[in-house]
N, C-alpha and C positions, 0 to 999 in steps of 0.2 A: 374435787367437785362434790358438792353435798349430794346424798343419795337423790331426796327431794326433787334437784333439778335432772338428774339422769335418770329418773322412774320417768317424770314426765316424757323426755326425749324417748325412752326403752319401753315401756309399759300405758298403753291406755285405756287399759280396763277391759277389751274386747277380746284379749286373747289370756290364757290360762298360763302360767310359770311355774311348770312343775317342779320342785325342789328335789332334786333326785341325789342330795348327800348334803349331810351336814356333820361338819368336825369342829372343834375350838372355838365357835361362836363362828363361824363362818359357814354362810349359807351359800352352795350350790345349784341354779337352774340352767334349766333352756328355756327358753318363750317360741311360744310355735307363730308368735304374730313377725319373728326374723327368718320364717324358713325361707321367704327368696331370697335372702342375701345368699352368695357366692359361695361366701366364707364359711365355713363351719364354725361355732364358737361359743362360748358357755357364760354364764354368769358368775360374780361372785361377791357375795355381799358381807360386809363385816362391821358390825356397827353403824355407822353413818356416811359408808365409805362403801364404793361399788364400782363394781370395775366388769367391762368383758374382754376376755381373755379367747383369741384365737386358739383352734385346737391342733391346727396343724406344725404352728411355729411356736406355739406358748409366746404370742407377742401380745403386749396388751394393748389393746384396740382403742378405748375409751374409759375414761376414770381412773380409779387409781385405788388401790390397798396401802396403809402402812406395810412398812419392807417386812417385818414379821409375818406376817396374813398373807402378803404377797408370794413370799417363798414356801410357805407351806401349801399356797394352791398349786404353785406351779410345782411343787412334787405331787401331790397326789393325781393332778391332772398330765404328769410323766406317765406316771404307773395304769392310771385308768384312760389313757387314749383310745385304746380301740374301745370300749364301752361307751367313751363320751362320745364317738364319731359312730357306733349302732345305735344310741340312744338319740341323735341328732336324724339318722334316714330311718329311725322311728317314726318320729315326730313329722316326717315327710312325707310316710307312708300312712298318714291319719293315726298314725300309732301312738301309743305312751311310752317316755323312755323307764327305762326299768333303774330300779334305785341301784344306786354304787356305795360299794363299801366306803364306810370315812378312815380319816389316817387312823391309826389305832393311838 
């Protein structure tokens, strides 16, 4: 799905999406306008292509990465779980999530 129609769905202007890593042209957020969803779960943007990626199961929720983008989110977001998941009851607790290392 083009990014275009899943910003509209994800994103409308009233809440802030902090970028909190960026590696290989692939941009990482959380948006604080999903904090009552259930799920814990992050962003990840690659070119024209975007996808959110649960954090507990690394399932992708909505959208889609080509497989190369896709595999390298879901290692980096193996390795940065517990960050993504303080950075997410950050964001709950009116807080900012704190930036995470990108893959090296």
């Amino acid at each position: 799905m083009p990014r275009t129609q899943l910003r509209a769905k994800w994103y409308d202007g009233l809440f802030p999406m902090p970028t909190i890593s960026r590696f290989y042209g692939i941009q990482i957020s959380l948006w604080t306008g999903e904090l009552n969803h259930p799920r814990p779960h992050f962003h990840a943007r690659y070119a024209e292509h975007d996808a959110s990626i649960a954090m507990d199961t690394m399932e992708l929720l909505a959208g889609s990465l080509p497989p190369r983008a896709l595999e390298m989110t879901l290692h980096w977001a193996v390795m940065h779980r517990a960050e993504l998941l303080a950075g997410w009851e950050a964001l709950r607790a009116g807080g900012r999530p704190s930036r995470i290392e990108p893959l090296p």
